[in-house]
N, C-alpha and C positions, 0 to 999 in steps of 0.2 A: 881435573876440576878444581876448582877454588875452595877455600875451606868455606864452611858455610856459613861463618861471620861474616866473609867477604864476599859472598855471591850475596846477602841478605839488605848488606850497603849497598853493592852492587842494580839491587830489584827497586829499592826505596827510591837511589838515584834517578833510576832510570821514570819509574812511576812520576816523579816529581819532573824531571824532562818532560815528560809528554804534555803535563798540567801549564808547563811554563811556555808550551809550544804550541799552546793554543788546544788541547783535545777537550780541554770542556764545549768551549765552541762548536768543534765538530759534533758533541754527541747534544746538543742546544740543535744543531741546523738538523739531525737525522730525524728528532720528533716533528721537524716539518713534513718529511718526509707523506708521502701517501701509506705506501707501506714499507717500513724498513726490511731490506731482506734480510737474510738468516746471515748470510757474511759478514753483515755490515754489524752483526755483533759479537763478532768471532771474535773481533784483537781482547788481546788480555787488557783487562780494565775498563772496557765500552760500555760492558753493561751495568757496570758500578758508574760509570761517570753517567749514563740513560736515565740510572736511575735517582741521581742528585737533578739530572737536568727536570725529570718529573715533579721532582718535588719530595722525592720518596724518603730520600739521606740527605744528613746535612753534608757539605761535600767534606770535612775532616773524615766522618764515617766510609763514604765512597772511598778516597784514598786509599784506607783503611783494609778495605775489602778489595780496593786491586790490589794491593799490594801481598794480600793472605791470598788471591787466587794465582798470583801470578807464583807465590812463594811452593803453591803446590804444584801448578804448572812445571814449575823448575825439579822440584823433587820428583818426578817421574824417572827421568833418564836415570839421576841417581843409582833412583833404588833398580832397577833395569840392569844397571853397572854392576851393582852390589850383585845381586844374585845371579847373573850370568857370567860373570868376569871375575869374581873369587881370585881362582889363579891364575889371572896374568900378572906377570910382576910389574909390582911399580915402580914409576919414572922418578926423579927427584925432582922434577919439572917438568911443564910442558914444553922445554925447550928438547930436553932430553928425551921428552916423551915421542913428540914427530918424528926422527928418524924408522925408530921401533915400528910405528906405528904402520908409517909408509912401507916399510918391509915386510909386514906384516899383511899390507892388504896386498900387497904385488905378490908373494906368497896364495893369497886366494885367488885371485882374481882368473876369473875366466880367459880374460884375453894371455896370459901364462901359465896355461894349462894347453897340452896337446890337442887339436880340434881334429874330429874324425874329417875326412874329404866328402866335401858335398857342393852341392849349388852356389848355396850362399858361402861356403866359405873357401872359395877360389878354386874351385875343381871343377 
């Protein structure tokens, strides 16, 4: 994972991407909408931009707030990492990190694991 200066650049950038690609517009056209469904304000950021497109935030604020929900969005895995993954040892990159990785799940994985003989599995 990126250190978290640079996953934080990372989140702004991207926030600012979507602004420059048009998602105000999108969340402008969704209050025409009849009724918005519950999906359509799943993406990180949609309901902060709904809510500028309302009238609610001025849109610096909206920004503001996707970018603090997306920031915790992102901290989830994190801290998920942090406390179930202690000791795996670490990569000195994620270049390093893939091989480990992929061995590591071919190690689990069911399909290399012994299968009892049955229907489904060719007997």
């Amino acid at each position: 994972a990126p250190p978290p200066a640079v996953l934080e650049r990372r989140i702004e950038t991207r926030i600012d991407a979507m602004l420059a690609a048009g998602a105000l517009a999108e969340a402008e056209a969704a209050l025409t909408w009849k009724s918005p469904s519950p999906q359509s304000l799943k993406p990180l950021g949609a309901a902060e931009l709904m809510a500028h497109a309302r009238g609610e935030l001025p849109l610096p604020q909206a920004r503001e707030q996707a970018i603090a929900a997306t920031r915790r969005y992102a901290k989830r895995p994190r801290t998920w990492a942090r406390s179930r993954m202690a000791d795996w040892p670490a990569a000195p990159d994620s270049d390093a990190a893939l091989p480990r990785l992929l061995a590591a799940i071919a190690q689990e994985s069911p399909e290399t694991k012994e299968k009892p003989a049955g229907p489904r599995n060719g007997a």
